[in-house]
Structures are given as structure tokens and as C-alpha cells.
N, C-alpha and C positions, 0 to 999 in steps of 0.2 A: 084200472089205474085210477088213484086219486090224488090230484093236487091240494098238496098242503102248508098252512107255514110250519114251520120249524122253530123248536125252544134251540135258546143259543146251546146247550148242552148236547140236543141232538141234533147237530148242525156238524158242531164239534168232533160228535165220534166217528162222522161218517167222511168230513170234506177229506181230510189226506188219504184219503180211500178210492178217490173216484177219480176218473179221468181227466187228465188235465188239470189235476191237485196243484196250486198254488198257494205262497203266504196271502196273498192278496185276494184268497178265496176262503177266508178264518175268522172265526172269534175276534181274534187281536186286532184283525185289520179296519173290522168294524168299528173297535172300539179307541182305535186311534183316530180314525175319520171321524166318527163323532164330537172329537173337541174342535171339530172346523166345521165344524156345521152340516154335518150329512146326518139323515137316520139312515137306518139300515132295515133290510128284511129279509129273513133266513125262509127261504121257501125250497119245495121240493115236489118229488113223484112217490106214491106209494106204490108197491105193488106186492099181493101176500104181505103187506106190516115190513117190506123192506123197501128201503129208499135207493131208489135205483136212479132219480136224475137228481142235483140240487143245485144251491144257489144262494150267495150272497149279493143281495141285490140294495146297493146305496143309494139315496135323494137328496135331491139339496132344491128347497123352495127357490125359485125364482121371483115372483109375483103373486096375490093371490094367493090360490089356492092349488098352483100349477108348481109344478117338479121336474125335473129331469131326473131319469134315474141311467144310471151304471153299473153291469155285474163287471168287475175288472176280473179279467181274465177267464170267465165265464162262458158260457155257464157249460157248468159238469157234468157232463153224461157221454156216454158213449153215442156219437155222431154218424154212425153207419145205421142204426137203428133210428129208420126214418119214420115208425109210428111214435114212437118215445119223444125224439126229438119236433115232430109236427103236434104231439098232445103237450107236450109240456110249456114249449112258446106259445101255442095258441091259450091258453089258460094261463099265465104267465101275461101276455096283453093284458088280457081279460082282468088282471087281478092291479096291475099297474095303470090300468087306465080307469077304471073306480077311482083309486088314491090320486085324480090329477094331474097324471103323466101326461107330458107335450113327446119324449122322445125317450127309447131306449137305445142304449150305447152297448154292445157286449164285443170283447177281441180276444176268444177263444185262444189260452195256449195251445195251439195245434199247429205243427208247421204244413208247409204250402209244395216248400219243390226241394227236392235234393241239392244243396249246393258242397262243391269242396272246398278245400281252405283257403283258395285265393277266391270266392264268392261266385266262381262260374258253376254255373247251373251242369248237374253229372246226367247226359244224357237219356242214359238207361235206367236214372233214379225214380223215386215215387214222386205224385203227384198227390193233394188232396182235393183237386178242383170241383169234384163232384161235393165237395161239402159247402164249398160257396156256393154255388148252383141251386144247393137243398135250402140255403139259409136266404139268396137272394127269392126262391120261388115261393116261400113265406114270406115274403113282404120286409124282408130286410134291402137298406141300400148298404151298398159296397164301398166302403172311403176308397177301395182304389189299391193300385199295387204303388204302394210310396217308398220313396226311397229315401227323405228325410227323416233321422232321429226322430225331429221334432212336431212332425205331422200328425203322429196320432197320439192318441191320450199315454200310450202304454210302447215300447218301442216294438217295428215290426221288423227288426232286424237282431241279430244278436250272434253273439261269436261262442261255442264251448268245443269244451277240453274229455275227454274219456281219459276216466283216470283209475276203471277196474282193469288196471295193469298195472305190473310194478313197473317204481319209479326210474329206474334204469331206462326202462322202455320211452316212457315221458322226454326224459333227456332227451334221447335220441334222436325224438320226433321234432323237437325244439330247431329251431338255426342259429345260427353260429352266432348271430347275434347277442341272443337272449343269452345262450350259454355263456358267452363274457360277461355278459353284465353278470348273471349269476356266480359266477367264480370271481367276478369284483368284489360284489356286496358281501362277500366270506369272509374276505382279509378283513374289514372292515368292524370295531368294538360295536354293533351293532344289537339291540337286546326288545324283544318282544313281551309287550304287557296289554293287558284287558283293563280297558273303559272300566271306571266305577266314579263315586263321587269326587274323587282327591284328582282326577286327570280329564276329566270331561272337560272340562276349558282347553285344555292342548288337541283335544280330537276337532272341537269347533273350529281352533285357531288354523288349523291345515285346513277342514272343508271350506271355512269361509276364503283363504288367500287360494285355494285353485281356484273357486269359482270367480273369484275376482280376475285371476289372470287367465281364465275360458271365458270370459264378458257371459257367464250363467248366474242364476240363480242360486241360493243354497239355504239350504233348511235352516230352521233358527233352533238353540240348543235346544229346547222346550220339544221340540220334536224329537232331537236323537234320545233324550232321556226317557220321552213315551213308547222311542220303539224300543228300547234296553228296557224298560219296566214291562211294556205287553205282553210281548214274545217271548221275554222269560231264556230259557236255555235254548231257543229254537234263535235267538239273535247274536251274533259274535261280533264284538268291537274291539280293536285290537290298533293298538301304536305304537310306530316303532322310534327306538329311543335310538340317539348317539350315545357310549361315555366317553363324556367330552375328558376326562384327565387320560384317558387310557391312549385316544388318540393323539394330543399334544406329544405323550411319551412317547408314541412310536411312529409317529405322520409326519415327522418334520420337512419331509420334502412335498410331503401331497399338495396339489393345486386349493384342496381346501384351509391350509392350516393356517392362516391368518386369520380365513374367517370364523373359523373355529376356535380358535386361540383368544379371539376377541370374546367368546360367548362367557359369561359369569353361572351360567346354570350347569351345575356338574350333571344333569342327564337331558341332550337335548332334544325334542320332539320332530322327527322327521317325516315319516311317514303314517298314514293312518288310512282303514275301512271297517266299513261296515257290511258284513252279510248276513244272511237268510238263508233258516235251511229248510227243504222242501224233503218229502218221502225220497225223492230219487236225486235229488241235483243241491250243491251248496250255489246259490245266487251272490256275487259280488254286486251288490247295492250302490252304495257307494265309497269314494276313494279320493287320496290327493298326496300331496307329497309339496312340502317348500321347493322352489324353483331352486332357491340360492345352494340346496342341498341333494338336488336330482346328482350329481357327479356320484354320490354314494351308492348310486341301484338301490337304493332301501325299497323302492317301488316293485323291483322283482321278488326281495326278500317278502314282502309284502304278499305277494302272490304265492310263493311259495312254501310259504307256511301255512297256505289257508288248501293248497291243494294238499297236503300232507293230511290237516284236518279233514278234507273231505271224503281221502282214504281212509282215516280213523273210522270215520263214520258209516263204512259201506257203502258211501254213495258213489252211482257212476259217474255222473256227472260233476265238472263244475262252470259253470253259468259265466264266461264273463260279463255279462250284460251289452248293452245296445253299443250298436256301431251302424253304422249308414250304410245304407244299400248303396251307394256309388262307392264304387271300390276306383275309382280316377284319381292317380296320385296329387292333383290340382283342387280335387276337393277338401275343404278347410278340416272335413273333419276324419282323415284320411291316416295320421298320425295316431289316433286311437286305433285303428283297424290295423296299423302295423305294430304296434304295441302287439296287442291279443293274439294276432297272426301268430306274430316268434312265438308262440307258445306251444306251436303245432296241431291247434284244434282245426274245427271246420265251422261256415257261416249255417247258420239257421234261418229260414225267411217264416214268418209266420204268416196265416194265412188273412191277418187284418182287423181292423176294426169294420162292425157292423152296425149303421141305425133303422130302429122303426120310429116313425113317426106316427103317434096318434093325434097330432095338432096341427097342421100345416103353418098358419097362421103364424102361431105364438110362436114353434118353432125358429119361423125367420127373423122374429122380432128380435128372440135371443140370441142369435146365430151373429148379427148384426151388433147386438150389444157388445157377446165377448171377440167376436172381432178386434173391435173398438178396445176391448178393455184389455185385450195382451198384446195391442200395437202399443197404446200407452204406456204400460209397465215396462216394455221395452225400449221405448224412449226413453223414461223416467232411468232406468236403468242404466244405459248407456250415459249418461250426463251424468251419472253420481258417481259414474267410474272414469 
């Protein structure tokens, strides 16, 4: 076996190939994190001229001559094969701690323990413990089994849908809930269109007011227009409109019709997301919907046309994306996990983020700075809203 880098070309034909294939293990992803200041390094395993382990592996100087680096969702290879897996991180150190690595970050798409659709752990299901075990006895620490979103870099929780069945079936599996809302958002002049130059300010204007009223973060346009330029056809953005004349003429008792009757824009912007599509699963990225215009379900219509897509596409999956491991109705962020819920999927725990440390020292230094610097921005945050 010999460790190598890899041209972005052949990095390329190999990542949606390999285990635990994600966007965020691509060409594109690299070269989106690039305009925020990461390089990047496409490394791998040879063995016979075929690349049997690989890796996109990101840096971002902190000081110096020192880096932290990140393979996000990383690294790809099959993890039952513990000489593969013990030559490839040991030389993989070796080649990151040359370039003035303090610390390697890696949180394997791989999940951890069988959960069902209310997040209780299925008895009789699998485990992948012995991977942690493989990965702590190399010299990795364990973030831990966390149950916050927002605890590790990438989320270690997630909600999806099996959707190689027909749709009929889907319904079924749905509650009662979500199927109202879906038989809601039907009546309703509702009409689905793709992100381009002439409507990317309507896609901004939704993500920026959810995240305003989720007290989060949210991208700045400059970034949605990089990931719809990178990913090319591998990205879908999509908005959903009112027509607002179509509804005046036939809504006149709806709870919404004053507020819609006030609007001057004969198609009005409701709901909007963005996803990613992997070899086997469509990933809902991200999403939002006007508060004042949630009574329309446009948010399930939303959903529901991107799983239709994800059948077009042969894929089994589709990904709701993170949701918190505390399934306690008390927890704040407990209304997303019943959202996804009604859908009839099941939770996914994955199996975590992992660091090595080749710095001790420096490490702490910086550990303590970004500490400091996403307590700040979350003050700074909180005051501006």
C-alpha cells in the first residue's frame, strides 16, 4: 500500500465511490471553503494503482506556521479493514503534521446504534462501537456521545425518510398530522420554481427571516450563489411562490386574506431550500418559510416535492438533516424533530466527531481563543436581534 496526494481530477472520480461518500467529501466543497480561507488536500491509499482509502482533508492557518486541519465527514474507506484503516491515519499524521498541524478533526458519516422513529435506541439493532474503539486505540479523542445540534462541527444526529417505495406507501407511514397539512397546501395556488439570477434575493430574504426568528446564523447570498455555481446539477434550490391574484379570487374567507390581499407582488415568496445530492441519499441543507405565511403548509409542499425528486433520482434516501438528540418535548429544539417525525422516517445517531492532537500546547491556546470567539458572536448576535 502507498500513501499519496491526489490531483483534484482523481480525487474526483473516485470520492462518490467510496464509503461514506458525501458532498462535503468533493471537489466543490473544497473549493467553496477556499474563499473562507481553508486550503485543502486531496490524499489517499494506493493499492495495485487503485485507490482503495481517500480524503479530502481542509486547513485554515491559525498563527504561524500552525493549522488545524478537518476531513468533514471523513475519511473514506472501509472501517472494518483495521490494517487499511491503521496505515492510512498513521501516514495521514505523518503527512499533516510536516505541514504544521496542532490537531486533526475527522466525523466519519457512519452511524453508531439503531434508533426508531421516536429516537429510542431498537434493542436487537447494530452497533458500531468497535469503530470507535479502532479509532480511540489510534490515538484519536472522542467528542463524546452529544446530544446538542450544536456541539460538534458537523451534526451528530439526524432524521431520514426511505423513499425506494412508492409514494402511496410514504403517505401511509406519515401521521395524521403531516397528512393534513399536505391536503392543506393542495387547495392552496401554490407554484414551485429554481433559484437563478432573477430570484436569489427571494431565497435570501426567507433564509435570512428564519434564522432571525431561530436567534441562528445564516449564510450571506455570496455563499448560496457558490454552492449553486460549484455543485452544478448535484445542487437544487427551489421556492415556493403564492399567486397572490389567484388566491384573493378564491380565499376570501381564508385567515390569510387580508394579509395577502395587502401584498402588491402578483407572485409571493413563501417557502424556500436548498439540497444536495449524494450517490445514495438527497440531503435537505437548508430551509425556511415566512412565519406570517406558515398557515399555507408551503413548508410540507416544500418537502414534498424534493422527496418526489429524490425518487426521480433512484435514490433511497432522503436526509432530513440534524435534529437533537434529546427527544424531551421541553427541549427548545424539539419542534424540528416533530416536524421530520410526521414524515415517518427513523433517527440516525452517528458515530461522532473525532480529534488527534499533534500539539498539546497550541492546541489549548486555540481551543480557548474559539471558545472566546463563538461566545462573542453569540452575544454580538443576540443584541443585533
Amino acid at each position: 500500500m502507498n500513501f499519496v496526494e491526489l490531483t483534484e481530477s482523481e480525487f474526483d472520480s473516485v470520492c462518490d465511490n467510496m464509503p461514506g461518500s458525501c458532498f462535503c467529501q468533493t471537489v466543490s466543497w473544497a473549493r467553496i471553503k477556499r474563499k473562507t480561507g481553508w486550503i485543502s488536500y486531496f490524499v489517499g491509499v494506493k493499492k495495485n494503482d487503485e485507490v482503495v482509502a481517500c480524503a479530502l482533508v481542509l486547513g485554515k492557518k491559525i498563527y504561524m506556521n500552525k493549522y488545524i486541519f478537518y476531513s468533514p465527514r471523513g475519511l473514506l474507506l472501509d472501517y472494518s479493514n483495521q490494517e487499511l484503516l491503521e496505515f492510512f491515519s498513521s501516514e495521514l499524521k505523518n503527512f499533516l503534521k510536516e505541514k504544521g498541524g496542532i490537531i486533526l478533526k475527522i466525523d466519519p458519516l457512519i452511524p453508531y446504534r439503531h434508533h426508531d422513529n421516536s429516537g429510542q435506541c431498537v434493542d436487537d439493532g447494530f452497533s458500531n462501537q468497535p469503530i470507535i474503539d479502532s479509532l480511540i486505540g489510534l490515538g484519536f479523542e472522542h467528542n463524546g456521545f452529544t446530544k446538542d445540534i450544536l456541539e460538534d462541527t458537523q451534526f451528530r444526529w439526524s432524521y431520514c425518510l426511505n423513499v425506494d417505495r412508492p409514494i402511496e406507501e410514504i403517505l401511509k407511514g406519515m401521521n395524521q398530522r403531516a397528512r393534513r397539512c399536505i391536503r392543506k397546501y393542495q387547495k392552496y395556488p401554490l407554484t414551485v420554481e429554481n433559484v437563478n439570477e432573477n430570484n436569489i434575493k427571494d431565497f435570501k430574504g426567507i433564509m435570512q427571516h428564519t434564522a432571525e426568528r431561530q436567534n441562528r446564523f445564516d449564510r450571506s447570498l455570496e455563499y448560496y450563489q457558490r454552492m449553486k455555481d460549484e455543485f452544478k446539477s448535484r445542487v437544487k434550490m427551489i421556492i415556493i411562490y403564492l399567486d397572490r391574484d389567484k388566491f384573493v379570487a378564491d380565499f376570501k374567507g381564508d385567515r390569510l386574506f387580508n394579509t395577502i390581499s395587502g401584498e402588491t407582488r402578483p407572485k409571493i415568496p413563501v417557502s424556500a431550500g436548498l439540497f444536495v445530492f449524494d450517490s445514495d441519499r438527497l440531503n435537505y441543507l437548508y430551509g425556511g418559510t415566512y412565519s406570517a405565511y406558515m398557515p399555507l403548509m408551503a413548508q410540507y409542499k416544500l418537502q414534498m416535492e424534493m422527496i418526489a425528486e429524490c425518487k426521480r433520482r433512484n435514490l433511497p434516501i432522503y436526509d432530513f438533516g440534524g435534529i437533537s438528540g434529546d427527544f424531551r418535548a421541553a427541549n427548545p429544539m424539539y419542534g424540528v424533530f416533530e416536524f421530520k417525525r410526521g414524515f415517518g422516517g427513523y433517527v440516525v445517531e452517528y458515530i461522532g466527531e473525532f480529534t488527534y492532537i499533534f500539539d498539546k500546547v497550541s492546541y489549548n491556546l486555540y481551543n480557548l481563543a474559539y471558545k472566546a470567539y463563538r461566545t462573542i458572536n453569540r452575544i454580538r448576535f443576540k443584541f443585533s436581534n
